[in-house]
VEXDREN-2710 file (C-alpha; in Angstrom, 1 decimal):
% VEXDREN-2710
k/r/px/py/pz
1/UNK/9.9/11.1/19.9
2/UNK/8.2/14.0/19.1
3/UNK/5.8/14.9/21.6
4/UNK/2.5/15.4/19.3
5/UNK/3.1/11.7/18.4
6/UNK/2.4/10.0/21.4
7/UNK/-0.3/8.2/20.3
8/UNK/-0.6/6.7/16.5
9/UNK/-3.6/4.8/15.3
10/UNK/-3.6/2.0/12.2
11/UNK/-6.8/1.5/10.7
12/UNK/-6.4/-1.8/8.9
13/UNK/-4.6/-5.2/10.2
14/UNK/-4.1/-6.2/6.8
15/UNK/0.0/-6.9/5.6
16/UNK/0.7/-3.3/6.3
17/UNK/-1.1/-2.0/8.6
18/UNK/-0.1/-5.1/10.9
19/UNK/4.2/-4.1/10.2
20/UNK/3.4/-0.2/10.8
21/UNK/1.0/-0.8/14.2
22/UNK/3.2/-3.7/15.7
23/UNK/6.9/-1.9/14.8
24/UNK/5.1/1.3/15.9
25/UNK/4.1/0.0/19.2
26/UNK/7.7/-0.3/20.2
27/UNK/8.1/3.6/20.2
28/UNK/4.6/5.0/21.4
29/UNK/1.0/3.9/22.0
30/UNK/-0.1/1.9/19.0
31/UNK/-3.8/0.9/18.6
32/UNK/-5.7/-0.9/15.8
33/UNK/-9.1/-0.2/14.4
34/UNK/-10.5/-4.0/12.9
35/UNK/-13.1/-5.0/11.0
36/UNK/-14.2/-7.9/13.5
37/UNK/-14.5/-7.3/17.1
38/UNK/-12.8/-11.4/17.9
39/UNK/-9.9/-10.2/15.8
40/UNK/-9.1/-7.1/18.4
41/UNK/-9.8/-9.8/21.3
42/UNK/-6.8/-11.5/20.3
43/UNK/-4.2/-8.8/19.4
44/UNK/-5.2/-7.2/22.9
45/UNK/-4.6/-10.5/24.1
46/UNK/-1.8/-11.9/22.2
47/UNK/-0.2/-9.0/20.8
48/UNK/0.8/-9.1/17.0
49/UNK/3.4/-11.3/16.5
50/UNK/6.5/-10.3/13.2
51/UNK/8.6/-13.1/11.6
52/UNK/11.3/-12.8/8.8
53/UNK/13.5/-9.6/8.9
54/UNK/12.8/-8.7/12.2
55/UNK/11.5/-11.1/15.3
56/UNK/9.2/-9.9/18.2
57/UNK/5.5/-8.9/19.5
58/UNK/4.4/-6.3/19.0
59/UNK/2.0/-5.4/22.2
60/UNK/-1.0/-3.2/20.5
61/UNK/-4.2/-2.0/21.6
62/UNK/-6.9/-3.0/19.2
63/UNK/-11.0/-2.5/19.0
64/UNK/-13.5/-2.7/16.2
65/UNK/-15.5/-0.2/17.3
66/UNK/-14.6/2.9/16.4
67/UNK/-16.2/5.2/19.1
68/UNK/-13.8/3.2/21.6
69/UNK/-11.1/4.5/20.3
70/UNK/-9.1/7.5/22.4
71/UNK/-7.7/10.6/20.8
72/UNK/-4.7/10.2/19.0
73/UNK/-2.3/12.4/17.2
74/UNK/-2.0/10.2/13.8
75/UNK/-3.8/8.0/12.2
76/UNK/-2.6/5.4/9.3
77/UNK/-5.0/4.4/7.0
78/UNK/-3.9/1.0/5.6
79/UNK/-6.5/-0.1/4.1
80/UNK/-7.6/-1.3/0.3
81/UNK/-8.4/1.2/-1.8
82/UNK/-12.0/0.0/-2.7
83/UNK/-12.9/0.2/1.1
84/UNK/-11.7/3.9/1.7
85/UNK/-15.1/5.4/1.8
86/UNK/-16.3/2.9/4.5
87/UNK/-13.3/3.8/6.7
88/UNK/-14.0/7.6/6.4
89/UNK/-17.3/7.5/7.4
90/UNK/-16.2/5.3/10.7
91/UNK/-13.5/8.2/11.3
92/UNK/-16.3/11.0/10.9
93/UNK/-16.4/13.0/13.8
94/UNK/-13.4/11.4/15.5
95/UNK/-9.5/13.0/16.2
96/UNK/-10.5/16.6/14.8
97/UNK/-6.6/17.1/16.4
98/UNK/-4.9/13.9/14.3
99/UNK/-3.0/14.1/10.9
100/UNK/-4.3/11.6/8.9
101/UNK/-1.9/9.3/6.7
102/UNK/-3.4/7.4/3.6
103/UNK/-1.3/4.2/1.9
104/UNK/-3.2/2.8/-0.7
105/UNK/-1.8/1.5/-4.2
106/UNK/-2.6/4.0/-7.0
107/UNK/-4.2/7.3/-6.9
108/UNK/-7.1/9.1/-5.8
109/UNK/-6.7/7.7/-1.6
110/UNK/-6.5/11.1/-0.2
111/UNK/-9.5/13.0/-2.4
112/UNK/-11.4/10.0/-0.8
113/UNK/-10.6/10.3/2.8
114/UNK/-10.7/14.3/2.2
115/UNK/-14.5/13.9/1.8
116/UNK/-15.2/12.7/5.6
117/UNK/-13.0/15.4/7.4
118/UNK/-10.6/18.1/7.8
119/UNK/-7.7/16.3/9.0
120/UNK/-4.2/17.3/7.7
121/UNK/-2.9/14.6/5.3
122/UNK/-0.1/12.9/4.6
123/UNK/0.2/11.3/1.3
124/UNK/2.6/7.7/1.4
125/UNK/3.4/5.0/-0.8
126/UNK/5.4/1.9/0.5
127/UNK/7.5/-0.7/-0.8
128/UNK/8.0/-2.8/2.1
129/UNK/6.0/-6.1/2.2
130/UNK/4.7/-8.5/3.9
131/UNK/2.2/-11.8/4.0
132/UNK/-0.2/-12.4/6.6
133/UNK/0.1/-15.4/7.8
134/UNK/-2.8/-15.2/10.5
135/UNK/-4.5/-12.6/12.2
136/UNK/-2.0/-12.9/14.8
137/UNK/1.3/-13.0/12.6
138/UNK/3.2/-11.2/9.5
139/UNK/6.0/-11.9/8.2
140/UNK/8.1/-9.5/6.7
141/UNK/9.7/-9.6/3.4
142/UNK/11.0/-6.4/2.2
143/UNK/12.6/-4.5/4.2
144/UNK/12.7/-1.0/1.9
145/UNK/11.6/2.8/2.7
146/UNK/7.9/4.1/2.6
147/UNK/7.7/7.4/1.0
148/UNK/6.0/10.2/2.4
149/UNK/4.7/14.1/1.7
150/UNK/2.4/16.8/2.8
151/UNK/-0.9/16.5/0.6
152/UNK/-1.6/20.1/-0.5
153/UNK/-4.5/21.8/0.1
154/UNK/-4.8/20.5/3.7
155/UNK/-2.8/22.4/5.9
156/UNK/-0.3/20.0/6.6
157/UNK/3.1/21.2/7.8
158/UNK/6.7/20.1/6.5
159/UNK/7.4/19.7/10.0
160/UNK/4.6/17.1/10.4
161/UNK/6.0/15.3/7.8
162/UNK/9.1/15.0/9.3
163/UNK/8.0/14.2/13.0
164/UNK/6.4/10.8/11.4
165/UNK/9.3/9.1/9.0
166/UNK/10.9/10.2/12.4
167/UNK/8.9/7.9/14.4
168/UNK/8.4/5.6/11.6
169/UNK/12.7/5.1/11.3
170/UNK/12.7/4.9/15.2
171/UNK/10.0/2.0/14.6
172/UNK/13.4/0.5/12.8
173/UNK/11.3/0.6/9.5
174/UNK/12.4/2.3/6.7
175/UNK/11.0/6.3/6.2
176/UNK/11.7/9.2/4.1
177/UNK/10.1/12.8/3.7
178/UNK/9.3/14.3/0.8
179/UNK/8.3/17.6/0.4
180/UNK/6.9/16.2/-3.3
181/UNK/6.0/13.3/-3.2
182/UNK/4.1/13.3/-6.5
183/UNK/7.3/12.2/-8.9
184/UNK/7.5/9.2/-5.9
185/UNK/3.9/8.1/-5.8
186/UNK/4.0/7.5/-10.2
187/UNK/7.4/5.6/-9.7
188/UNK/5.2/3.4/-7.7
189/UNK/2.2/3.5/-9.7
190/UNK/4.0/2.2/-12.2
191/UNK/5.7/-0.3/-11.0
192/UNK/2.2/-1.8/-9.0
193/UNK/0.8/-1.5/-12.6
194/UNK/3.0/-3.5/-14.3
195/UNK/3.7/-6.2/-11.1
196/UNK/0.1/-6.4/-9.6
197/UNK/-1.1/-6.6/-13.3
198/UNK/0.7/-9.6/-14.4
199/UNK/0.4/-11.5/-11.4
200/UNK/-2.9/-11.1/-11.6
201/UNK/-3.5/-12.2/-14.9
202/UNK/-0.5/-14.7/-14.5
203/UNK/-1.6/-16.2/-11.1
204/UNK/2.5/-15.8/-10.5
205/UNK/3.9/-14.2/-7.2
206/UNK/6.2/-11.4/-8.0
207/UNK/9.4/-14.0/-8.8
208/UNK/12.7/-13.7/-10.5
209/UNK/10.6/-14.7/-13.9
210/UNK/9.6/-10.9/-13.8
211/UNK/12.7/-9.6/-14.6
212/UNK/13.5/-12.5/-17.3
213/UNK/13.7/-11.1/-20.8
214/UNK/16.1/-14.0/-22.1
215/UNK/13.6/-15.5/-24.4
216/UNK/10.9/-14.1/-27.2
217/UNK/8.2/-15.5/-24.7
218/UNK/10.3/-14.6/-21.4
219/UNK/7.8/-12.8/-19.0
220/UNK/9.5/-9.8/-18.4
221/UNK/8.9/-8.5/-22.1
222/UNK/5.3/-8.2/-20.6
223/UNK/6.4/-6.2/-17.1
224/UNK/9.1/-4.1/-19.4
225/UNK/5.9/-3.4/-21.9
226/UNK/3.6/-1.9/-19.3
227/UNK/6.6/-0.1/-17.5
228/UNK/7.8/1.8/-20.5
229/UNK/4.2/2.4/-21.2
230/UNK/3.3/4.2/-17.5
231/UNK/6.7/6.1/-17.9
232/UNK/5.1/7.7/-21.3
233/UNK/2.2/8.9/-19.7
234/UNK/4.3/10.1/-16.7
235/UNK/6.3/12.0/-19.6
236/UNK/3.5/13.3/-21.0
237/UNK/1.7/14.7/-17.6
238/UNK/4.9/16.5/-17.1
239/UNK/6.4/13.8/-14.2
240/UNK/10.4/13.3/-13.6
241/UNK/9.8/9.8/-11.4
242/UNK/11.8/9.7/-8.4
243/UNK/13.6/5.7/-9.3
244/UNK/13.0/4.2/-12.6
245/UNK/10.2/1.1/-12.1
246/UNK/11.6/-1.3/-13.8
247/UNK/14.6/-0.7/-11.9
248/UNK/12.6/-1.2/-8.3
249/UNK/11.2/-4.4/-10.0
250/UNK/14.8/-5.8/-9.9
251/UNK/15.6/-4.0/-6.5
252/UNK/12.4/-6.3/-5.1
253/UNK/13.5/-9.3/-6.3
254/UNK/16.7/-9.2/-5.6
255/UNK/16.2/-7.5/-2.2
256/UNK/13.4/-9.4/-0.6
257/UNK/14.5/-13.0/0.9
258/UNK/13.4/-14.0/3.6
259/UNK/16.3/-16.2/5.8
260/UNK/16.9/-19.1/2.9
261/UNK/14.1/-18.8/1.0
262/UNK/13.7/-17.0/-2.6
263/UNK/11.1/-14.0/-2.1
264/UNK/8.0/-15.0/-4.0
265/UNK/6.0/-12.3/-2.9
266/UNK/2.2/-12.5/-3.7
267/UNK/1.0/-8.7/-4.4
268/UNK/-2.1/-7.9/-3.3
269/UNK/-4.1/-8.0/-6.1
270/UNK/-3.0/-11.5/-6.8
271/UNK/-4.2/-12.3/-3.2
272/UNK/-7.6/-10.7/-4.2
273/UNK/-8.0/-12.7/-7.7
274/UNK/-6.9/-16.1/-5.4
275/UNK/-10.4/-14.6/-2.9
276/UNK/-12.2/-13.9/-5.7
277/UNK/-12.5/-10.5/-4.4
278/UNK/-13.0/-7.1/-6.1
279/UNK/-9.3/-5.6/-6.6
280/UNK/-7.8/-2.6/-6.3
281/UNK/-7.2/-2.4/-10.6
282/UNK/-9.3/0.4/-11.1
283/UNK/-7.0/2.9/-9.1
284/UNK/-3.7/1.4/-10.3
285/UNK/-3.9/0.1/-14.3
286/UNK/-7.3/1.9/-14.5
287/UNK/-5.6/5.2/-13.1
288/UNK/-2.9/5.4/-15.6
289/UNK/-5.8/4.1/-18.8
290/UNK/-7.6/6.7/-18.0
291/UNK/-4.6/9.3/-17.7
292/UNK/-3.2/8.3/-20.8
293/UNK/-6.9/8.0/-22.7
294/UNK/-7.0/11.9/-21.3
295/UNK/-3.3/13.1/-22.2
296/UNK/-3.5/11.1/-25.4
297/UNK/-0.8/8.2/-24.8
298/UNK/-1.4/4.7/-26.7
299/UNK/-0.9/2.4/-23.8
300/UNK/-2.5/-1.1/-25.5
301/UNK/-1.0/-3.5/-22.8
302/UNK/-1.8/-1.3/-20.4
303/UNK/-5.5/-1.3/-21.1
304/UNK/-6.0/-5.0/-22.2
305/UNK/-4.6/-5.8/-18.4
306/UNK/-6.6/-3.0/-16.9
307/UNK/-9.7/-5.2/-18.9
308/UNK/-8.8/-8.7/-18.8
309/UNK/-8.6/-7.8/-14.9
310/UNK/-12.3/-6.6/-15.0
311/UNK/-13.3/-9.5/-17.3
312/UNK/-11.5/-11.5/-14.2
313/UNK/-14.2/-9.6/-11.9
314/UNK/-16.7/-10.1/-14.0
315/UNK/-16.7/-13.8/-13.8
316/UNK/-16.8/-14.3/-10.0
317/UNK/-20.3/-12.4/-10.2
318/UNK/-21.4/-14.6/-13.0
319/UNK/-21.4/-17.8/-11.0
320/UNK/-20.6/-19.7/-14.5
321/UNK/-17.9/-22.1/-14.7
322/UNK/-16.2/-23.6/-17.7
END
């Protein structure tokens, strides 16, 4: 374990953040940084408990209050993308030493964070998942790599980069450097594009009906639509992707039971719609709308989803009900 990674700090106990900071705390000092000081009670009490491909607890250290927590040497923001801004300005001022890891779906997470301080960051995207089952347990689902790189323009070392999907792989997660991760982090804005967006608008966790073009009105005509759309305006911006998405929508579905069950994975943004909470569309169908409307790319499915998903939004705030 390298020794500048002694201590690692996960702001978020969402899905992710709970895998990373529980696995993590199996191979250095692992703390949490929660929204709700009764919810770091119990993991300091209880510890954070992980079902499905792997079994244990996790024994973290966890606080809400952000001034309590002591230097460490990385921090892993795994958090939604709409509440990045809120997290920087808790960090302001705190770890001037860390590297600081964003995770979000979509584009734009390290810009944000950028703002708030002059950390080192490391740009990731994941595809291991999880659900949440309480604040005290995740199970986990899918069992494949996060990506990582150096985000330019931050000072932030190869090296670095290394030392964490070093720690991460110790964890017994799945990690892999990058020294670009830019042809990685499109692969999986596509494929969150095309998934989130129809289960979204579908109200359907990510299933085997995804991949199912058998018939004229099979679902996966829809996913395969706003797939071959993303890889245009990836073509166009001048991006080779790392793994094809459609191809990582099979991988998921094939890969991700869970002991006997079939994976029926709810994404996030199908969790949010089910909360009738703001999602995370605008950085993830609204990034690649407003790429293509820049480069010049017809994307039509692409921007009735990223719309229909706002009209969605829209009607929580209306309080009107059929």
């Amino acid at each position: 374990m390298p020794a500048e990674l002694r201590r690692v700090c996960v702001i978020g106990a969402g899905a992710i953040g709970g895998l990373l900071a529980a696995h993590l705390s199996r191979v250095c000092e692992a703390w949490v940084l929660t929204r709700r000081p009764q919810h770091a009670e119990q993991l300091n009490r209880e510890g954070l408990r992980i079902s499905g491909k792997h079994e244990f607890v996790g024994r973290v250290h966890a606080t809400a209050d952000a001034s309590e927590l002591p230097d460490f040497d990385l921090g892993i923001i795994a958090v939604k993308a709409n509440d990045l801004d809120n997290v920087g300005l808790r960090l302001t001022g705190l770890a001037p030493q860390a590297t600081m890891m964003t995770i979000q779906n979509g584009l734009g997470a390290e810009a944000v964070i950028a703002r708030h301080g002059d950390w080192p960051l490391i740009s990731s995207v994941t595809f291991m998942s999880g659900t949440r089952r309480s604040d005290m347990h995740v199970e986990y689902e899918l069992d494949t790599a996060t990506w990582l790189g150096p985000w330019a323009g931050t000072g932030t070392d190869q090296a670095t980069v290394d030392a964490v999907a070093a720690l991460i792989n110790a964890s017994e997660l799945n990690a892999e450097a990058m020294t670009d991760l830019v042809p990685a982090q499109w692969s999986k804005l596509i494929f969150n594009s095309a998934i989130n967006s129809v289960s979204a608008l579908t109200e359907l966790p990510h299933v085997a009906a995804f991949v199912d073009e058998d018939e004229a009105s099979s679902l996966g005509h829809v996913v395969r639509s706003l797939v071959d759309e993303g890889k245009a305006v990836a073509a166009a911006a001048g991006i080779e992707l790392y793994e094809d998405p459609w191809e990582m929508n099979a991988l998921a579905v094939r890969r991700g039971e869970t002991s006997h069950s079939d994976y029926a994975h709810l994404p996030s943004m199908l969790e949010d719609v089910l909360a009738h909470r703001l999602t995370e569309v605008d950085f993830i169908a609204g990034a690649l709308h407003r790429e293509a409307e820049r480069l010049g790319v017809p994307v039509p499915v692409t921007a009735a989803a990223h719309r229909l998903i706002k009209g969605k939004e829209a009607s929580w705030r209306t309080g009107v009900k059929a």
